[in-house]
C-alpha positions as CSV (number, residue, x, y, z in Angstrom):
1,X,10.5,12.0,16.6
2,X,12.0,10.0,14.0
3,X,9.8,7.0,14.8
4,X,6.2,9.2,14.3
5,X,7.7,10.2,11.3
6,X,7.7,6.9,9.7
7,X,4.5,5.8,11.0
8,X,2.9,9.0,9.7
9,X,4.7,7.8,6.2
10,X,3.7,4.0,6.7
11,X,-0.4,5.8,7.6
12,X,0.2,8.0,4.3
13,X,1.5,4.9,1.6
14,X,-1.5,2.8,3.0
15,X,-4.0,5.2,2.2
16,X,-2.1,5.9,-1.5
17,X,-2.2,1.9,-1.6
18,X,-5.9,1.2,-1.0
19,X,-6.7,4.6,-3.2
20,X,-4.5,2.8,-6.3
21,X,-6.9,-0.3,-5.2
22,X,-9.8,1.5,-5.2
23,X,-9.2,3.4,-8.3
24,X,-8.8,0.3,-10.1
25,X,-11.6,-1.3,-9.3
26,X,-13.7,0.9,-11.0
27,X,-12.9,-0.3,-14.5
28,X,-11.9,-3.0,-16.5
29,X,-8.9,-3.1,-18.7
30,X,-5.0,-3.8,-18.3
31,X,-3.5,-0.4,-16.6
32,X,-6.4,-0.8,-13.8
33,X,-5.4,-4.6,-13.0
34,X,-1.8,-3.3,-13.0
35,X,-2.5,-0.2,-10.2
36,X,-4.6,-2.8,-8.5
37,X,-1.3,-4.8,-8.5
38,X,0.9,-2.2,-7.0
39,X,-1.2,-0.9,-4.7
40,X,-1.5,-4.8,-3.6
41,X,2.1,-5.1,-3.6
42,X,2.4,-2.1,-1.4
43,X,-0.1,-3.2,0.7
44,X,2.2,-6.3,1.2
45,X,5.4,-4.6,1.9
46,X,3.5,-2.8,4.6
47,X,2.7,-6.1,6.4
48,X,6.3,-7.5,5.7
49,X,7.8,-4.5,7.6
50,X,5.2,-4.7,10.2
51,X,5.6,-8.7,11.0
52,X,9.9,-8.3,10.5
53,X,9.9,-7.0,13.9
54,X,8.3,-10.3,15.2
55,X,10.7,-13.0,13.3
């Protein structure tokens, strides 16, 4: 239970990551670069939880 809690959680940040992406892409000007940078960001600290498991 607990584990399809979390991946429901990792399913719902990656879609709130690629939507702050997405969202910034559509203009040009500093506070879009900086949502495309934390959606980016979270986007990485979903693949460095994802490959910890391997290392």
């Amino acid at each position: 239970m607990k584990d399809r809690v979390f991946r429901i959680l990792k399913v719902v940040f990656f879609l709130f990551c690629m939507y702050l992406i997405l969202n910034g892409q559509r203009t040009v000007g500093h506070w879009e670069l900086f949502t495309q940078l934390i959606g980016l960001s979270g986007l990485l600290l979903l693949l460095w939880n994802y490959n910890r498991k391997f290392t």
